[in-house]
Structure formats: C-alpha cells, structure tokens
C-alpha positions as CSV (number, residue, x, y, z in Angstrom):
1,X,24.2,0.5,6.2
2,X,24.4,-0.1,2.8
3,X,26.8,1.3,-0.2
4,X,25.1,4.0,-2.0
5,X,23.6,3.3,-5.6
6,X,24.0,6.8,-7.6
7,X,21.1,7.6,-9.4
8,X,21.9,6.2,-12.9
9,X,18.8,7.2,-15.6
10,X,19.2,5.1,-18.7
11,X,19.8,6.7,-21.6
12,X,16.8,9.0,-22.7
13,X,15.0,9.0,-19.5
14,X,12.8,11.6,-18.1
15,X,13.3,12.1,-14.3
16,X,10.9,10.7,-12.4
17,X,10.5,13.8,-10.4
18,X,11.6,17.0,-10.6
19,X,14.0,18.4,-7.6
20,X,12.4,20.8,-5.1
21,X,14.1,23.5,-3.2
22,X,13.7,23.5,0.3
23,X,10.9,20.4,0.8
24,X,10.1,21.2,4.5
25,X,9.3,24.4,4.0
26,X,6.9,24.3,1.1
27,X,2.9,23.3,1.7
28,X,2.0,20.8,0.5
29,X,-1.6,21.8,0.0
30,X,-0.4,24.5,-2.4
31,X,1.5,22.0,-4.4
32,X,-1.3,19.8,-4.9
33,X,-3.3,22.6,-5.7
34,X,-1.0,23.3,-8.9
35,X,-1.5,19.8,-10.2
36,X,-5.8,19.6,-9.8
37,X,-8.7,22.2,-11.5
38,X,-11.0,22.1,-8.5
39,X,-14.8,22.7,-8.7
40,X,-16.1,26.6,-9.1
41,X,-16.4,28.8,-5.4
42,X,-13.5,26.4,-3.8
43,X,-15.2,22.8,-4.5
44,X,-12.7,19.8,-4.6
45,X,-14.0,16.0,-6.0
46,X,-11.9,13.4,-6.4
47,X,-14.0,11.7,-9.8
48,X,-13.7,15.1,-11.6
49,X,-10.2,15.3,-10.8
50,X,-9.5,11.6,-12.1
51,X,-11.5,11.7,-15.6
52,X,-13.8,14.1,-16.5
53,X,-11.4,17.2,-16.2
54,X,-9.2,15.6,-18.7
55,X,-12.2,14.6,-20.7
56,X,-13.2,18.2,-20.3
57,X,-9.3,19.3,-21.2
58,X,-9.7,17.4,-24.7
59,X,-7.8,14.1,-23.2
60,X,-10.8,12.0,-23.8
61,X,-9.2,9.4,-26.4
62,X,-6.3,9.0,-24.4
63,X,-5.8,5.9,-22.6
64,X,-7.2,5.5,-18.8
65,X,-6.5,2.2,-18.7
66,X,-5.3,-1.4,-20.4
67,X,-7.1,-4.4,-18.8
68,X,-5.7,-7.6,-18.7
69,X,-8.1,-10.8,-17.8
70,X,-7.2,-13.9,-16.1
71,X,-7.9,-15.9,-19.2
72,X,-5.4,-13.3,-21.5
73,X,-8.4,-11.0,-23.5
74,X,-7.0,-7.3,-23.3
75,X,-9.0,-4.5,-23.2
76,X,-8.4,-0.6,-23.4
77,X,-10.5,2.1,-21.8
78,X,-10.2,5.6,-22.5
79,X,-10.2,8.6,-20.4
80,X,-13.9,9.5,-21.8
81,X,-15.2,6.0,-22.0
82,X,-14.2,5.9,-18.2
83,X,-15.7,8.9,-17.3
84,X,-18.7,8.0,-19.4
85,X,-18.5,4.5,-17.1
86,X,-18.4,6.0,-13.7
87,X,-21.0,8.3,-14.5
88,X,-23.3,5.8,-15.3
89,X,-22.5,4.2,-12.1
90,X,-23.5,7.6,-10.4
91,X,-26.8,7.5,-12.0
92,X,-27.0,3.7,-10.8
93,X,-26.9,5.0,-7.4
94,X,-28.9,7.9,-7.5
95,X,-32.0,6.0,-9.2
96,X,-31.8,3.6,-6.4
97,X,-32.6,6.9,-3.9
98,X,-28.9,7.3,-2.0
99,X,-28.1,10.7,-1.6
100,X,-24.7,12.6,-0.5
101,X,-22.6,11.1,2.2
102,X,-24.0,7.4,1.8
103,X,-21.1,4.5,2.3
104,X,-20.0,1.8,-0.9
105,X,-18.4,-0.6,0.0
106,X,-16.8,-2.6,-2.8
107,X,-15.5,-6.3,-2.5
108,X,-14.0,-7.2,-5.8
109,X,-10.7,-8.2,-7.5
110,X,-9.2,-6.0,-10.7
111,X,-12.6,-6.3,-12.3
112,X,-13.1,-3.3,-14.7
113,X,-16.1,-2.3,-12.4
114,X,-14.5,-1.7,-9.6
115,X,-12.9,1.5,-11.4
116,X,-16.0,2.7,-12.7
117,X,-18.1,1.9,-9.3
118,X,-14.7,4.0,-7.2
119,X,-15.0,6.7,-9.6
120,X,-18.5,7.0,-9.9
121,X,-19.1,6.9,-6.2
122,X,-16.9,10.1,-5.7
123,X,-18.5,11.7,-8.3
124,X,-21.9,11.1,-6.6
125,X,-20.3,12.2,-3.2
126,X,-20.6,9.4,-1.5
127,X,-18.1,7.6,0.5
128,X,-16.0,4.5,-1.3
129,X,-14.8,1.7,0.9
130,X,-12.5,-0.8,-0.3
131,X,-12.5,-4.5,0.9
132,X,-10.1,-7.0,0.3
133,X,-11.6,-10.1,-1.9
134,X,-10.0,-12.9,0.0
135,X,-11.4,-11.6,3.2
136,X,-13.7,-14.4,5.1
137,X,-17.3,-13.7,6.2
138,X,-16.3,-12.8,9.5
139,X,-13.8,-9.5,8.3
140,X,-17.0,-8.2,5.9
141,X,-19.3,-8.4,8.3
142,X,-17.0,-6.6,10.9
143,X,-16.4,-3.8,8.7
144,X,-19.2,-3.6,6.9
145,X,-20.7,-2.8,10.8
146,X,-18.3,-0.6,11.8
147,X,-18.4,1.5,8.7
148,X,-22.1,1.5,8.7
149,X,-22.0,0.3,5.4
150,X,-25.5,1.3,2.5
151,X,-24.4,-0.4,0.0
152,X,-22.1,-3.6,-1.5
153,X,-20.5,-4.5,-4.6
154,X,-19.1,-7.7,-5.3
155,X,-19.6,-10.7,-7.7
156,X,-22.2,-13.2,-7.0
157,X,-20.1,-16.0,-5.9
158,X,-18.3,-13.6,-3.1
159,X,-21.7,-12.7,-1.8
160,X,-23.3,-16.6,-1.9
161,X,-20.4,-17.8,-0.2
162,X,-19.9,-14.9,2.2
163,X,-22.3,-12.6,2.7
164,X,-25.6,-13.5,2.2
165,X,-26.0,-15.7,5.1
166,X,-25.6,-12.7,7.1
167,X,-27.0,-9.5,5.0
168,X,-29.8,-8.8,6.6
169,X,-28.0,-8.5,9.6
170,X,-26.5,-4.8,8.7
171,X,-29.7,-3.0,9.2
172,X,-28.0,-0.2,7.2
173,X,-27.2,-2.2,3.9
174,X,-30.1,-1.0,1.4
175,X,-28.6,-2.0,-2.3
176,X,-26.3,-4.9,-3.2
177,X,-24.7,-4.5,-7.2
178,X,-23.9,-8.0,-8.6
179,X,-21.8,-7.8,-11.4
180,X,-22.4,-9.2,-14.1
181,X,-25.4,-10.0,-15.8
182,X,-27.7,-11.8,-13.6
183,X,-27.9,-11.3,-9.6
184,X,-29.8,-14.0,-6.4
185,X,-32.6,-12.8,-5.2
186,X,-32.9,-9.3,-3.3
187,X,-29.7,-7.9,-5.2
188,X,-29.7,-6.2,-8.5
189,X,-27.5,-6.9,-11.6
190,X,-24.6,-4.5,-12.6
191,X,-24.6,-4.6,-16.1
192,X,-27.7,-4.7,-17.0
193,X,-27.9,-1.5,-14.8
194,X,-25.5,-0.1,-16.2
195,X,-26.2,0.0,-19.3
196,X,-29.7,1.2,-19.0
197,X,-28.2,4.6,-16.7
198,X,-27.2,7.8,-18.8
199,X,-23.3,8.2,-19.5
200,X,-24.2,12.0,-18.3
201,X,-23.9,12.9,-14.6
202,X,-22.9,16.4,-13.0
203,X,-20.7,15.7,-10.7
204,X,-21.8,16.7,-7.2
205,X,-20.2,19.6,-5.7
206,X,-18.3,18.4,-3.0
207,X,-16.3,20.6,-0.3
208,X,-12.5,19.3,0.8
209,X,-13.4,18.1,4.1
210,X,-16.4,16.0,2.4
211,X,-16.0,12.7,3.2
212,X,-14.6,10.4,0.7
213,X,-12.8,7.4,1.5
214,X,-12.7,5.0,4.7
215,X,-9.5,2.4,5.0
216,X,-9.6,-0.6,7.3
217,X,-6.7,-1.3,8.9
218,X,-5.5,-4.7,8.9
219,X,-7.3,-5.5,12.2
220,X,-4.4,-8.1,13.1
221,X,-4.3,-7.0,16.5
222,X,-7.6,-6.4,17.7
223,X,-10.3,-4.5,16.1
224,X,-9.6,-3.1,12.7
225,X,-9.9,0.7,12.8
226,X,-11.6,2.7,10.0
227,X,-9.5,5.7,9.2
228,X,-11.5,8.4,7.0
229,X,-10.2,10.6,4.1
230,X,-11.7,13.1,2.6
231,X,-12.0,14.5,-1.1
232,X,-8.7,17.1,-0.2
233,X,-6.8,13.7,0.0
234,X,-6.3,14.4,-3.8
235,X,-4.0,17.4,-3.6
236,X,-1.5,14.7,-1.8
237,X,-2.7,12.5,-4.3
238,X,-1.2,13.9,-7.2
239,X,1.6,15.0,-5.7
240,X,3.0,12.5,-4.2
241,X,2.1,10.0,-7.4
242,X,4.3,13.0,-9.5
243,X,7.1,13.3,-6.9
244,X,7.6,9.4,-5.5
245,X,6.8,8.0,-8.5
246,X,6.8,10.2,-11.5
247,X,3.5,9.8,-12.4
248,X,2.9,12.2,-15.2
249,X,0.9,12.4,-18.6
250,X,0.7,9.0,-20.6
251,X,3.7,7.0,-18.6
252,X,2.5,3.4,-18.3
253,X,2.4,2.9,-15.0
254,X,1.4,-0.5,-13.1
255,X,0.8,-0.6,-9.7
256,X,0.5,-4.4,-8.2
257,X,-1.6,-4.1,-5.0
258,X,-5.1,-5.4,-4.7
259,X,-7.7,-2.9,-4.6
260,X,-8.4,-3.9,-1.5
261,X,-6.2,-2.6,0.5
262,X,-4.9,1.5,0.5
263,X,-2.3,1.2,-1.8
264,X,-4.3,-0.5,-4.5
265,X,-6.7,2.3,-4.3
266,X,-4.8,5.2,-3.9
267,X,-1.7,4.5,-6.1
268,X,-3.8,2.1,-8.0
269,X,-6.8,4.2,-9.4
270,X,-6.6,8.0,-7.7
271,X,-2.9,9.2,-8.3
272,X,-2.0,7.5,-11.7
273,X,-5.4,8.5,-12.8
274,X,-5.3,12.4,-11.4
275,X,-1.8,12.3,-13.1
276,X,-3.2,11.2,-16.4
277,X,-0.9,8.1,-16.7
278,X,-2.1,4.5,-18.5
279,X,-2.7,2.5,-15.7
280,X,-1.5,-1.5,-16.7
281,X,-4.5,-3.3,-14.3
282,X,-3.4,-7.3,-14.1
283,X,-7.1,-9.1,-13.6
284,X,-4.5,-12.1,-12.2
285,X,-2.5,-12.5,-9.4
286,X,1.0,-13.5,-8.8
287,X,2.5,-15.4,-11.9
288,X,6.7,-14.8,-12.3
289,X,6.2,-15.5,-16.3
290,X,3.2,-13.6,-16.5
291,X,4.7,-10.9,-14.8
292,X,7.5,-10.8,-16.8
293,X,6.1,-10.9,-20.0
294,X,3.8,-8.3,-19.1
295,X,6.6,-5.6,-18.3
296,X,8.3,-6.6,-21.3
297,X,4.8,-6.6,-23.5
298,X,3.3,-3.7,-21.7
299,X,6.3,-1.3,-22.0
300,X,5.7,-0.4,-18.7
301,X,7.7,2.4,-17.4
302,X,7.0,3.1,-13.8
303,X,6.4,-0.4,-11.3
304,X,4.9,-0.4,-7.8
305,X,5.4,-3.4,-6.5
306,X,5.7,-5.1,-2.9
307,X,8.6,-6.9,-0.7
308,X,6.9,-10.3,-0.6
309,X,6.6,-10.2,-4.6
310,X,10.0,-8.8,-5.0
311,X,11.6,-11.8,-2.4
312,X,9.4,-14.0,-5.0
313,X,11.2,-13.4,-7.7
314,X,14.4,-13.4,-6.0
315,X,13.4,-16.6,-4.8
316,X,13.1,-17.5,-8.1
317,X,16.8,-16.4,-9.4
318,X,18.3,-14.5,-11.8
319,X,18.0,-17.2,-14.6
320,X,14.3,-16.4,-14.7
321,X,14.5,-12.8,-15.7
322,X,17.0,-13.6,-18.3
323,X,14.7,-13.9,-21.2
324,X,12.4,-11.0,-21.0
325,X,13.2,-7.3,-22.1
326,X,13.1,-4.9,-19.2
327,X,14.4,-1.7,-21.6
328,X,11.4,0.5,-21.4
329,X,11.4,0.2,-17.3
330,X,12.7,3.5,-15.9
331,X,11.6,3.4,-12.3
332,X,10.7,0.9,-9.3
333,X,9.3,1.3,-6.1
334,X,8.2,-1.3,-3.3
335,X,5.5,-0.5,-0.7
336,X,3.7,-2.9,2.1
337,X,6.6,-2.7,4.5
338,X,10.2,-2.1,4.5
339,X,12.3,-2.8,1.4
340,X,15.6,-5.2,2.6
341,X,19.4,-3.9,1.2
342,X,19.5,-7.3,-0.6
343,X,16.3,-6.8,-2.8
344,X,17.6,-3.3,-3.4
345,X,20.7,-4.5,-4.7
346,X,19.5,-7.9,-6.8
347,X,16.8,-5.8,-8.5
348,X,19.8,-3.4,-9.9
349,X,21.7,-6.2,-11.2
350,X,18.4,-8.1,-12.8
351,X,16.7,-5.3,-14.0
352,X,19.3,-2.4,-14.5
353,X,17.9,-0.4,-11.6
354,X,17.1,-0.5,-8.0
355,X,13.8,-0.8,-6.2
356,X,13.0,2.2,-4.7
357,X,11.7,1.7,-1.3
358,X,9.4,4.5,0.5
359,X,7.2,4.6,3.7
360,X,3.9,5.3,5.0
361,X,1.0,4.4,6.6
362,X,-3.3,3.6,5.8
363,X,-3.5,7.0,8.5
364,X,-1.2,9.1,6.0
365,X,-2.8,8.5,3.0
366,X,-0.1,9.2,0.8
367,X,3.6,8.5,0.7
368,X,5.6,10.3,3.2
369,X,8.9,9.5,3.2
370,X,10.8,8.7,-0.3
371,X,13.7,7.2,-2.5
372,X,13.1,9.4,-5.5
373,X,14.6,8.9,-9.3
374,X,16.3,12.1,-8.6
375,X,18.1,11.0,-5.7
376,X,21.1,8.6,-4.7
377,X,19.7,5.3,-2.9
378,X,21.1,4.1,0.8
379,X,19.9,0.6,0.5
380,X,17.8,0.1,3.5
381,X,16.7,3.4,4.0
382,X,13.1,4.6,3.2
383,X,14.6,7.6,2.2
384,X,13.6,11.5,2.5
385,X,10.4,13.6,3.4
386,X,8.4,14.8,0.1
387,X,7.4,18.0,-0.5
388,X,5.4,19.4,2.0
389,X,6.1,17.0,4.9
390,X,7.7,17.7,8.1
391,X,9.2,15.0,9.7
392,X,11.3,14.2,12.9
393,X,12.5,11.1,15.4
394,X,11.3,12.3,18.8
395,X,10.9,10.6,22.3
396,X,8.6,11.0,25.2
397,X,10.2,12.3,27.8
398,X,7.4,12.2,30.6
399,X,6.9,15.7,30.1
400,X,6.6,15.8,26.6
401,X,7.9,15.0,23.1
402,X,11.7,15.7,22.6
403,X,13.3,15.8,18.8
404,X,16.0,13.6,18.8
405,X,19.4,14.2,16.6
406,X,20.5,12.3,13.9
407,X,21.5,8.9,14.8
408,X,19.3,8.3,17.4
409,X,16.6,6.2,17.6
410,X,13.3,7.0,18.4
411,X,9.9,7.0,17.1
412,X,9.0,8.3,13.9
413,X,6.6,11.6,13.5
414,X,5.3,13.9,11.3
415,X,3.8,18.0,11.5
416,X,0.0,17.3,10.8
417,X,-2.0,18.9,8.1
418,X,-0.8,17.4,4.4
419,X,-4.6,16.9,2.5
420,X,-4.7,13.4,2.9
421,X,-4.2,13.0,6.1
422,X,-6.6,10.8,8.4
423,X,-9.3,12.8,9.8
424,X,-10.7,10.1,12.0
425,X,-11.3,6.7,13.5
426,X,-15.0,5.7,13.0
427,X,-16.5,5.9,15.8
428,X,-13.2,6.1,18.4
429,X,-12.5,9.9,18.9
430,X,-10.1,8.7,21.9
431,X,-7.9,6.4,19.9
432,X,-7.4,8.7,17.1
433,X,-6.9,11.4,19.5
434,X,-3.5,9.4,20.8
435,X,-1.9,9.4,17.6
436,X,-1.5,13.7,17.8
437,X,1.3,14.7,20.6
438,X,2.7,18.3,20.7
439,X,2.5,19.0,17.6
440,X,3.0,16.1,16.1
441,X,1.3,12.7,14.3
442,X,3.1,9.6,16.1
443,X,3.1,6.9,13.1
444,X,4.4,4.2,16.3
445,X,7.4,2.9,14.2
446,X,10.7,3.9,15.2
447,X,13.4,4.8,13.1
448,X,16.4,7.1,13.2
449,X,17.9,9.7,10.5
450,X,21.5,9.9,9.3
451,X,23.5,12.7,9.1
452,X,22.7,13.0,5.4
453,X,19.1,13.5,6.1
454,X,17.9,9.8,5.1
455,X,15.5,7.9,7.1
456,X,16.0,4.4,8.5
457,X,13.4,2.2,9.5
458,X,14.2,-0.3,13.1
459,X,10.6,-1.5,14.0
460,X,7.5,-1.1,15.6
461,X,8.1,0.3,18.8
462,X,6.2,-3.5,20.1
463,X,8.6,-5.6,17.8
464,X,11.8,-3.9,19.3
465,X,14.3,-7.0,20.9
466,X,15.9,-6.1,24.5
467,X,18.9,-8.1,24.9
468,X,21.1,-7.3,27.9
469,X,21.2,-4.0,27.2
470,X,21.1,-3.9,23.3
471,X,18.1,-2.6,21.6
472,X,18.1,-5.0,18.4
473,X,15.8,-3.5,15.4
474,X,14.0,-7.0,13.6
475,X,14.5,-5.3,10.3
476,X,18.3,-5.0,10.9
477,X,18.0,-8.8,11.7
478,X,16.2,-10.2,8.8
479,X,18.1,-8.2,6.2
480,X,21.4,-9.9,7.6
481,X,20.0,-13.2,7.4
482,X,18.3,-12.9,3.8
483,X,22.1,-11.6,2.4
484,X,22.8,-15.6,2.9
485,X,22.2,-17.1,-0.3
486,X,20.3,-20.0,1.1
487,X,17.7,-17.9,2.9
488,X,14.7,-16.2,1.0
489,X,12.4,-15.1,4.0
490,X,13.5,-14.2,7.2
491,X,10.9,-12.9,10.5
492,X,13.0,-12.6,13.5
493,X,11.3,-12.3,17.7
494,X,12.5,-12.0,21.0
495,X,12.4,-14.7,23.4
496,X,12.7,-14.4,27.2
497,X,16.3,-15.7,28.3
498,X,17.1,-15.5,32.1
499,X,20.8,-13.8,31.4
500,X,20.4,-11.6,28.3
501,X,16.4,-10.2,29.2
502,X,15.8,-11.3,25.5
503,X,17.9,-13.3,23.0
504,X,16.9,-13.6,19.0
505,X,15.2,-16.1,17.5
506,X,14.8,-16.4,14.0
507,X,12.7,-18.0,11.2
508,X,13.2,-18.5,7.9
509,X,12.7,-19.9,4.5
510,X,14.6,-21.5,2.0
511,X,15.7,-20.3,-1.9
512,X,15.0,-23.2,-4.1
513,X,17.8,-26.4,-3.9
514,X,18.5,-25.2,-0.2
515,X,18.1,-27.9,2.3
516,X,17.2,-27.6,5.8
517,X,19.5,-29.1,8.5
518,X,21.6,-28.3,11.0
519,X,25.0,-28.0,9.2
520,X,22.9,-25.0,7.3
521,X,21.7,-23.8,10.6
522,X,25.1,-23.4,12.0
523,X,26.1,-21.9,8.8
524,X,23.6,-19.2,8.9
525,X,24.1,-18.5,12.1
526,X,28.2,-18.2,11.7
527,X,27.4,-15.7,8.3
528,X,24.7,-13.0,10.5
529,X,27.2,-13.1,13.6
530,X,30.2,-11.8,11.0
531,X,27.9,-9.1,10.0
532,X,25.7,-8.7,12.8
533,X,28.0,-9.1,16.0
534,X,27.2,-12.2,18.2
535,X,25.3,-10.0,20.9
536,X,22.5,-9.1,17.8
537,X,22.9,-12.1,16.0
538,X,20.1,-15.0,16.4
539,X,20.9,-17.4,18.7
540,X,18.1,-20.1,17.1
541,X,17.1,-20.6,13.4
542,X,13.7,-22.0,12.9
543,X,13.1,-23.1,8.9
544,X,9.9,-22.8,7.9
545,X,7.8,-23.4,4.5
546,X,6.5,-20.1,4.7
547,X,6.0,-17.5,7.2
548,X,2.4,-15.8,8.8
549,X,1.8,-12.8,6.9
550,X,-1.3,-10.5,6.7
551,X,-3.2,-10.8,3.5
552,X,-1.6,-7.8,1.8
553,X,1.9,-9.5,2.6
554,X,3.2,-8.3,6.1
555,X,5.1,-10.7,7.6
556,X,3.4,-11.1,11.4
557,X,6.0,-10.7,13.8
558,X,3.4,-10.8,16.6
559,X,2.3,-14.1,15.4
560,X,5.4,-15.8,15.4
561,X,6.0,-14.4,19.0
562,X,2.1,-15.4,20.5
563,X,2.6,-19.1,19.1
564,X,6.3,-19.1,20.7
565,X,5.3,-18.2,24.2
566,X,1.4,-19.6,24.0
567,X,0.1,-16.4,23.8
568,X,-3.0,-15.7,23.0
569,X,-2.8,-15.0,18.8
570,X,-5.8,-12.1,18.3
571,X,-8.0,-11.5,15.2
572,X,-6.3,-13.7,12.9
573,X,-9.0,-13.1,10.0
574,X,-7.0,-11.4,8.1
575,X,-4.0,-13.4,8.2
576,X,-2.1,-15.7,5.7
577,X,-0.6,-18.4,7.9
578,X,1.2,-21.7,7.5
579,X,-1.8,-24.1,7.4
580,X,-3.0,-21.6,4.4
C-alpha cells in the first residue's frame, strides 16, 4: 500500500463534497430526496428532475450543455432550450402512437440528439436503452432481442451497415429515428421531426419503481444481461454526482465515457444534469492535444475520466502536459476499473492533484465506494462507502455469509435498497436472484478493508492466482509491474505449474523508446520481485502491442487466460483485441 496523498485544495477551491456524519447510518433515499422536487402525490421522473424543474426554478438561460464537434464548431444549449428539445422528442414519440412503458434504444455517439432523445424519453415514461456505437451487428441484434426493443435511434450509416439487414427480424421494433435530415426507406428522419413536434410536453407522471433505464452488461462472458433501473435511480443520482464528485450548480463538469455504456449515461447526462452543472460533451474521441487543450480552454473544473485514457497519457509523458494550463481543474476521478497507485501518483505531479479512483458496478447504478475531495487518498484503494451505503467483506461459509474483519480478504457486498439499485435481469429471475445472500448484494469482486476503513480492490473472485498456497490479487500484480518506467500496460493470469498449482504470467506493453528484449524482460522481472516478493512475482513476461480489452476499456483477463491454455474464448463481440 501506497503513501497517503493529504487532501490539498488549491487555493480558492470549493470542496467537492461536503463531510457527512455517520455515512452508514443515514438513508440514502432521504438524501436524494433533499436534492430532487418530485412530481405532486409522491411521483418521481427523471426528465423533470434533469431540465424542466430548473427551467421551472427560473434556471432556464443557464447553461445545460457546451457541445464540441469532431470538426471543432462549438455549440451551447441551455437548460430551457434543452428541455424545450427533449420535449419535442416526447411529442415525436407520442405522435407515432407509443404509450408508457415502451423501450428506446439509442445507438449513437455524443451527438446532441442523443441528450434530447434520453431526456425526452423519460419524460414520456418510456424506458431509454443505451447502446454502444462501435458495437457490430451481432451485439444490436442480441440486445435489441433481449430487451424487446420498440424503437431505435441511430444515424443512417450505423443502421445501413448494421442493422437493416436484420430489422425486420425484431418483431417488436415499430419506429426507427434517423438523424439527421433525410432517413432509407421504412425509417423516419429526426430533424425534420423534430422540428415540426411542439417544444410543450407534460411530463408524464411516473411512480419510482416505473421503469426507466435497462444497461447491458458487457456480455464478455456469455450472454449479456440487461439490468433494469427505475426512475428512483435519481435520488442516488444526484447524490452520489454531489458527494463523489461534487457536482453542484454551474461547475463545468466533463465526463469522458461514451454514452453507450452506464457511466456515460448516468454520470454523463442524469447526475451533472440533476445537479445543474455545464456538462463539457466532446463529439471526438481520444485525442491527448485535443484533450488537453480542451481542459485548459473549457475551464473545466471536475474530470471523469478512465484508467485506459489516464495510462494514455502517461504513456505519452510528462513533456506532453507541459504546455497547457490545468489551473481551473479542482477535482479528478477515474471509473471503468480499478485506478493503479502509479496513475494516482503521476496525475498529482502533472496536474497538481490526484485521480480520484471510486468503484461500482452496471447492477449499482451509482457509485458506491469513494475517494472524495474531502478526504486523504491511499493510492490504490477505491476508497470509502457514500452516504447511505452499507458495505462489508464477507465469506460463505457453507452455512451462510460471514463478515470478515479488516484485513481480510473476501468478497465484496453491500445492504440492498439505495434508489438505484438493479431491480432485475430481463427475463432471468434466477440469476438475479443469486446476486442477494443474507442480507446482502454480492458485487463477485473481492477486496478487503484496512483498519482505517478504506476499501481495497484484489480481483474478481475468477481472476484470483493460486500459487502454492498464496492467493495472488492480478491488480496487486499489474500495479508492481506498471511502477517500471518501461512498462505502460500490464494484464497478469495464472498458468498451471505442476509444483506451485499456479505461477504468474504476465503481459505487457511498452512506454514509448522502450524496447522489447530479454535483457528488459529480466529487468522487469528483477524490479516486481523487489517489490512483490519472488513467490507473487511473474515468473514470464509476455510484451505485447496492446492488450484485449472490452470496448469501454477493461482489460480481459479471461481472454488472455482462454488463448494461453486453448480455451474456448466466449462472446468476444464486444471486445477490443490485438488484431483490432
């Protein structure tokens, strides 16, 4: 474990959060209640509670959100000209006869419709489905079936090159929105439509346990499950945008995620949004100048970013970061999977403060477990429970769950019933009833908590190494090896060994001007058996060009380990490998 970093505000600087008494004994239902208006006789919807409340509060010419393209046009959208937006969407759907309850699914990139069609879908109470853009026909098709899906929007070359070969094969599919201004045949053009719909809609009055949102899992390992939320997801909403990230009034906030996954949607249009933050939405994907200059030109204050991207730019060096102005940032916080020490530390020294790494899950909803501005940093760890959440390290014992102590490790669970937690799996009542154990939600990672009541991440309870008689965490591994300052990337398996049960074998990649060999092999192996101990260290280094890693960036363990020992690989749809 790591040296603490003290929480260090620059000069000026609003807490991110401020500190609650007690967290595991407050609800967190009650919490979110405090930062949302609600509907008359107990309704909840998460549209109203995103725009037209604020609208309604006299916040309309504030901005909602500043839109970058691609080709460098920027655009603002206020609070009522969004609301006005999304409420023309509503109309869109209601004049083509979809009532309450009907599924959108949405297949786009940053496009400033895909805000307006989210929005506008809640406000219509219907159910909004996100799906990730670079997705091949197969993973649509899949989820668009298992979701039951009535109605797409996408652009018209997604759907020519991936969808309409098979659309008439989802009997359920009734409307398909092109956007843009014209639309093939049997589809209908978005603008157009939109502009001909009335900026007025009434939002529908929707109870909390209304359906709202489905997230597909990644699906990397056999089917993809589709985890519902419903519109009382928002009460965790704004809370844990306020609390984790200090969302509040007017910060510019920019979140990095695509839309298509749970983070782009939740922390990317609900939460700031709810919170009443500017939203910085980046039409383009990864560009390290681009990115740059857009922090420095944006004056962004709060950054959500991911591992992979934050490994990029290390990659990339310091020299890189040298010329842009970072002054307005006041916090960072990673998401996707868990944050290594090393990134912690670099993005301190580049940027003048630490990533802030937190944890949870497409089941939760929300984030669970927290580094918060108000709070010291353990590099490595994911930090505390926010408000309202319960959480322990327990172990079945064969006749039940037992809560371990600190410093043991075990698998990590929470007490069910924050608002945005899953209420199902479409269509598998047994699978989603295995996640709930006495009295507890079993997230299947294991971790362990210190003494000081921080929470430490080892590895899914699949990816944990058994080497004669050492349980060896992958995450442990990988931050070792990426503390070398050849190594960028780092995915680390177990191999069967006759002696040891299990030894470690690990791949990497390279920082720019390191060159593969096995002088640098031996080298890296020598610098992780100093810090690691030669019964946890690797005992092979692979290099790689890059590493397998699910579309929204998880590096694939499992894939690494099926290719090693000729196993069969699973659903790699959704995967970025090698070859790609």
């Amino acid at each position: 474990m790591q040296d603490i970093i003290r929480k260090r505000p620059r000069s000026g600087q609003a807490p991110a959060s401020t500190p609650v008494a007690g967290f595991a004994t407050l609800d967190a239902r009650a919490l979110g209640r405090s930062l949302v208006t609600g509907l008359p006789d107990g309704g909840l919807n998460i549209g109203y509670e995103a725009v037209d409340r604020h609208v309604a509060r006299g916040h309309g010419n504030e901005t909602a959100i500043v839109w970058l393209s691609k080709e460098g046009a920027r655009e603002i959208t206020s609070y009522q000209e969004l609301a006005e937006l999304s409420s023309r969407f509503a109309n869109v759907l209601k004049s083509h006869g979809l009532e309450k309850g009907a599924r959108v699914f949405s297949a786009m990139g940053r496009e400033k419709e895909l805000y307006a069609a989210a929005l506008g879908t809640w406000k219509a109470g219907m159910v909004f489905t996100p799906l990730f853009a670079a997705f091949g026909p197969e993973p649509f098709r899949t989820r668009m079936e298992i979701g039951e899906a009535n109605v797409l929007v996408t652009s018209r070359a997604l759907y020519e090159r991936k969808i309409a070969a098979w659309r008439e094969d989802i009997p359920t599919l009734r409307l398909v929105l092109i956007v843009g201004e014209e639309a093939p045949e049997g589809c209908v053009a978005l603008g157009p439509a939109l502009r001909a719909a009335s900026p007025e809609y009434e939002t529908l009055h929707t109870r909390p346990e209304d359906p709202a949102l489905i997230h597909f899992t990644s699906g990397t390992t056999g089917k993809p499950k589709g985890a519902l939320h419903v519109h009382e997801a928002v009460l965790y909403h704004a809370l844990s945008g306020r609390h984790a990230l200090g969302l509040r009034p007017g910060i510019r906030y920019w979140c990095t995620a695509d839309p298509g996954w749970v983070t782009g949607t939740t922390y990317g249009i609900i939460s700031p949004l709810v919170n009443r933050a500017t939203m910085i939405v980046d039409e383009a994907e990864f560009d390290l100048d681009r990115w740059y200059g857009t922090l420095q030109r944006e004056k962004v204050q709060i950054w959500y970013s991911a591992p992979t991207a934050i490994r990029m730019m290390m990659r990339a060096g310091k020299d890189a970061a040298e010329p842009f102005d970072f002054s307005s940032l006041e916090f960072l916080a990673s998401v996707g999977e868990p944050l290594n020490p090393e990134a912690v530390i670099w993005s301190n020294e580049v940027f003048g403060l630490p990533f802030h790494d937190n944890w949870w899950q497409t089941e939760t909803g929300g984030i669970m477990i927290a580094n918060t501005q108000d709070a010291d940093i353990k590099p490595g760890s994911m930090g505390k429970p926010l408000p309202g959440i319960i959480a322990g390290i327990v172990e079945n014992t064969g006749d039940g769950l037992r809560e371990l102590p600190d410093g043991e490790i075990g698998e990590l669970a929470l007490r069910p019933g924050w608002p945005s937690m899953m209420r199902a799996y479409l269509n598998e009542q047994a699978r989603y009833d295995k996640c709930f154990a006495d009295g507890w939600y079993l997230s299947g990672d294991l971790a362990l908590r210190d003494a000081d009541g921080y929470y430490w991440f080892v590895g899914r309870a699949d990816d944990l190494i058994k080497s004669s008689g050492h349980l060896i965490g992958p995450f442990e591994v990988e931050s070792a090896l990426i503390e070398h300052d050849a190594v960028a990337e780092a995915a680390v398996i177990g191999v069967p060994d006759e002696t040891a049960g299990e030894v470690v074998k690990a791949f990497v990649t390279l920082n720019r001007g390191a060159e593969p060999g096995p002088e640098l092999e031996r080298d890296i192996r020598g610098f992780a058996r100093k810090r690691l101990g030669a019964a946890v260290a690797p005992r092979e280094i692979v290099f790689r060009n890059t590493l397998p890693k699910t579309r929204s960036g998880k590096i694939m363990r499992r894939l690494l380990k099926a290719r090693e020992l000729g196993l069969p690989e699973g659903d790699t749809s959704t995967l970025e490998t090698e070859e790609t």
